[in-house]
C-alpha positions as CSV (number, residue, x, y, z in Angstrom):
1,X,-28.4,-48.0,72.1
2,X,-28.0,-46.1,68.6
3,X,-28.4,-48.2,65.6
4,X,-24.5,-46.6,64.5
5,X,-23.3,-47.9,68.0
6,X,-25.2,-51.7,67.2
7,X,-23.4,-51.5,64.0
8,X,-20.1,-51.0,65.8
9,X,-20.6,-53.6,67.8
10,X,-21.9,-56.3,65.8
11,X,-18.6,-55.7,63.7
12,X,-16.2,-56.0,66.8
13,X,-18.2,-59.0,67.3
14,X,-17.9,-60.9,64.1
15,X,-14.4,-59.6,63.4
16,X,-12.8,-60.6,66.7
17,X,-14.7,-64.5,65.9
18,X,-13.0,-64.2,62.8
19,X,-9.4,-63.4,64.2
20,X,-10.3,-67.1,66.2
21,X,-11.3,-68.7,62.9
22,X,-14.6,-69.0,63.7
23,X,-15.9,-70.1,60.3
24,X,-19.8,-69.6,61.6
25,X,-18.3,-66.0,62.0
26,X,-17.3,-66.0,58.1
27,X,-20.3,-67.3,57.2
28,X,-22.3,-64.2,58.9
29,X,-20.0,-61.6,57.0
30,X,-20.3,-63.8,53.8
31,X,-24.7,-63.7,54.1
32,X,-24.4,-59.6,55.4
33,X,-22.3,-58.8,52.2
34,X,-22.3,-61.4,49.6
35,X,-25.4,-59.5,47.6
36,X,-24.5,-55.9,47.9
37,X,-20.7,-57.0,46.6
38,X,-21.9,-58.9,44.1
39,X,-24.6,-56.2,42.8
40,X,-21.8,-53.3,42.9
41,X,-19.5,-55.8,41.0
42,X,-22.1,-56.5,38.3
43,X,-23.0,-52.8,38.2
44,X,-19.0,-52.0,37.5
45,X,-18.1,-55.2,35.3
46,X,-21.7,-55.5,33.2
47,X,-20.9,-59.4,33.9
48,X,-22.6,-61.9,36.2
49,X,-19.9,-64.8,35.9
50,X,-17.2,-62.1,36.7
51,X,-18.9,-60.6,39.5
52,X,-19.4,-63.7,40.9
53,X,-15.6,-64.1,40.2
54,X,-14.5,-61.5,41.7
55,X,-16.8,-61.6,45.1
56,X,-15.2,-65.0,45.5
57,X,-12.0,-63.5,45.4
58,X,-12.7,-60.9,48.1
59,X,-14.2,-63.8,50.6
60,X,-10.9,-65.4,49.8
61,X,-8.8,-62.8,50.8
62,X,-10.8,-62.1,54.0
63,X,-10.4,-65.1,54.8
64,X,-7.4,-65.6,54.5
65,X,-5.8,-61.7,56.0
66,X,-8.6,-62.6,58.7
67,X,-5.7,-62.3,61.8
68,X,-4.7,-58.8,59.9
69,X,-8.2,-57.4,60.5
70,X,-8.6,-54.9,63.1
71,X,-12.1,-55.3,64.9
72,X,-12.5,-51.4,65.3
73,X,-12.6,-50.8,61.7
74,X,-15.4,-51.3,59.0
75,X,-15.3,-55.1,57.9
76,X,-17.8,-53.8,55.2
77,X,-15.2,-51.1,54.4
78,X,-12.4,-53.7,54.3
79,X,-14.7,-55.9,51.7
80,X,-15.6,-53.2,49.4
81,X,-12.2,-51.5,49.1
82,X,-11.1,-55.0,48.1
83,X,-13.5,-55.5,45.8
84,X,-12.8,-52.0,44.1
85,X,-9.2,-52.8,43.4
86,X,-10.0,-56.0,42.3
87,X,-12.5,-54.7,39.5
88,X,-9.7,-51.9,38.4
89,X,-7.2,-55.1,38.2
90,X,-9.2,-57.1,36.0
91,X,-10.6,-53.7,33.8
92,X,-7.1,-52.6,33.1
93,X,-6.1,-56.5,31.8
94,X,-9.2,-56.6,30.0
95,X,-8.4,-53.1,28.4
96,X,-4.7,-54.0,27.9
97,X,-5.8,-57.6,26.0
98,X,-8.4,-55.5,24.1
99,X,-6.1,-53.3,23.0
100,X,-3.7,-55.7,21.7
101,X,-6.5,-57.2,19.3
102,X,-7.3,-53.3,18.4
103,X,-3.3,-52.8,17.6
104,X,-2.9,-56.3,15.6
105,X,-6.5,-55.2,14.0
106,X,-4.7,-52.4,12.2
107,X,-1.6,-53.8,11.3
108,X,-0.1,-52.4,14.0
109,X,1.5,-55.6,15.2
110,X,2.8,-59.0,12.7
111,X,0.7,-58.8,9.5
112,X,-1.4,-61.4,8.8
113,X,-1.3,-64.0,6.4
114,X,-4.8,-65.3,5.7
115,X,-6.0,-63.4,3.2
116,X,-9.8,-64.0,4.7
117,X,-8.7,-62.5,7.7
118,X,-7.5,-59.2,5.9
119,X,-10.5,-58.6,4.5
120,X,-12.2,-58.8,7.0
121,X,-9.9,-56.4,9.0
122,X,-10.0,-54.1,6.3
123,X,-13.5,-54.5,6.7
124,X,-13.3,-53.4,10.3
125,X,-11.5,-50.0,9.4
126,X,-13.2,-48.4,7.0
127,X,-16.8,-49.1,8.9
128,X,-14.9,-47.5,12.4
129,X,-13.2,-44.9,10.3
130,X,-16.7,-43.8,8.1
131,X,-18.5,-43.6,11.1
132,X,-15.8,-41.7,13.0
133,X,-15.2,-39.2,10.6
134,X,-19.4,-38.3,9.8
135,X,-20.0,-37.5,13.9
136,X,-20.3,-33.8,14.7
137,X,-17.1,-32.3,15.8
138,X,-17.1,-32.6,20.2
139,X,-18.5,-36.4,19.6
140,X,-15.9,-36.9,16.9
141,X,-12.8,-35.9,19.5
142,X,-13.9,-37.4,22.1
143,X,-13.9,-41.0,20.4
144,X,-10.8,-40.4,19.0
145,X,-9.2,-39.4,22.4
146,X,-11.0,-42.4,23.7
147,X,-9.8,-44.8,21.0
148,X,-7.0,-44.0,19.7
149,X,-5.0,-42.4,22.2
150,X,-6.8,-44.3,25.4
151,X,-7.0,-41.4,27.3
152,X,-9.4,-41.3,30.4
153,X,-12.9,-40.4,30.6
154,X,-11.1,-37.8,33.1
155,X,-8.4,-36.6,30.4
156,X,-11.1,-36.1,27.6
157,X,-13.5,-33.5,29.8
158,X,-10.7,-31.8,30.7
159,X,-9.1,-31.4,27.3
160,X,-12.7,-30.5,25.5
161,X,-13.6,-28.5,28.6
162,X,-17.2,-30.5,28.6
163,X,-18.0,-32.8,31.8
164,X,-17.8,-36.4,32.4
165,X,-21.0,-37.4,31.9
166,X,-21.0,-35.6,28.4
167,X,-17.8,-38.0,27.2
168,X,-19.3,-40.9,28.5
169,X,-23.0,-40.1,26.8
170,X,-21.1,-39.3,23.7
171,X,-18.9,-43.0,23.9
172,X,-21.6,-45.3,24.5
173,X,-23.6,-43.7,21.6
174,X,-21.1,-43.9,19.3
175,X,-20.4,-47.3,20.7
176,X,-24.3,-48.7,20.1
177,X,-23.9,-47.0,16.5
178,X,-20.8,-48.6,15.7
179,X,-22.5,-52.5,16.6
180,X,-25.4,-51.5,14.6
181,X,-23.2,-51.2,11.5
182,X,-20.9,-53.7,11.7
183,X,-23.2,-56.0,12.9
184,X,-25.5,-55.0,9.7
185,X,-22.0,-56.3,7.4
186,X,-22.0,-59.3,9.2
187,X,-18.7,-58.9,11.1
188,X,-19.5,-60.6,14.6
189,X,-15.8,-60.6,15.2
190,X,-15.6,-56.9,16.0
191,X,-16.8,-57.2,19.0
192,X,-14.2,-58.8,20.1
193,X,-11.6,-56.1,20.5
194,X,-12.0,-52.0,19.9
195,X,-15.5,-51.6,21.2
196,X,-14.2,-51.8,24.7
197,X,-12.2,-48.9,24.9
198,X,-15.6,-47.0,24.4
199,X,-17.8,-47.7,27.6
């Protein structure tokens, strides 16, 4: 029998045990495909904890749209699919909360009172906007599509006619440069909202 064919079977198998509740079935899928989610996770979020997060979640839901699941498709296909909507959902809240900070950052949103804080935001700005302002021309664009407009890695190449990998070379450079700097001023807090929008 071809190894394609075994494959086939083997998911009919565990799928069908599944549809029965067959928790030694679950168990299977969960040792099969617990590591190669989790690595793919990691490799999309750059975070352990919310890979681990998020393969839980995806166990969950197989678990519990287990009668849903048709034994002639991919379980493996079913998990990963899952798993890639479930990273998009949490990127675009992360993005969406980062953003806010970025916004109120720049007065953007209320203005803050604490005059320590205001420094410090003011801070913020100026090393961002020196930085921005000194990269050659392409590099410089590209951030400030990426930044301050928030358009997609997609968007950019297309607008500046260069590829994908180019904008994303260009963003993580500028991002190490810009961590460099303020973390050389002392101003941890930075981290905690633009840098995002640049990897």
């Amino acid at each position: 029998m071809a190894e394609g064919e075994q494959i086939m079977l083997e998911n009919y198998r565990l799928v069908t045990s599944l549809r029965q509740d067959n928790h030694s079935a679950f168990e299977e899928l969960f040792r099969l495909y617990c590591r190669p989610l989790k690595a793919f996770a990691i490799e999309e979020l750059k975070s352990e904890e919310l890979a681990e997060d998020a393969v839980q979640e995806i166990f969950c839901k197989l678990w519990l749209h287990r009668h849903k699941l048709d034994p002639r498709r991919s379980v493996r296909g079913f998990l990963f699919t899952c798993l890639k909507n479930h990273i998009l959902n949490v990127i675009r809240t992360r993005k969406n909360e980062i953003l806010k900070n970025y916004r109120f950052a720049y007065g953007q949103s209320q203005p803050c009172n604490d005059t320590e804080q205001d420094v410090l935001t003011h801070e913020i700005q100026r090393e961002v906007h020196q930085l921005i302002n000194h990269l050659p021309e392409v590099k410089r664009r590209i951030v400030q599509l990426s930044l301050y407009q928030g358009w997609s890695h997609e968007r950019i190449a297309d607008e500046l006619n260069v590829s994908i990998n180019t904008v994303k070379m260009y963003l993580s450079q500028t991002s190490r440069q810009l961590r460099y700097r303020i973390e050389m001023h002392g101003v941890k807090i930075f981290i905690f909202f633009s840098l995002y929008l640049l990897l």
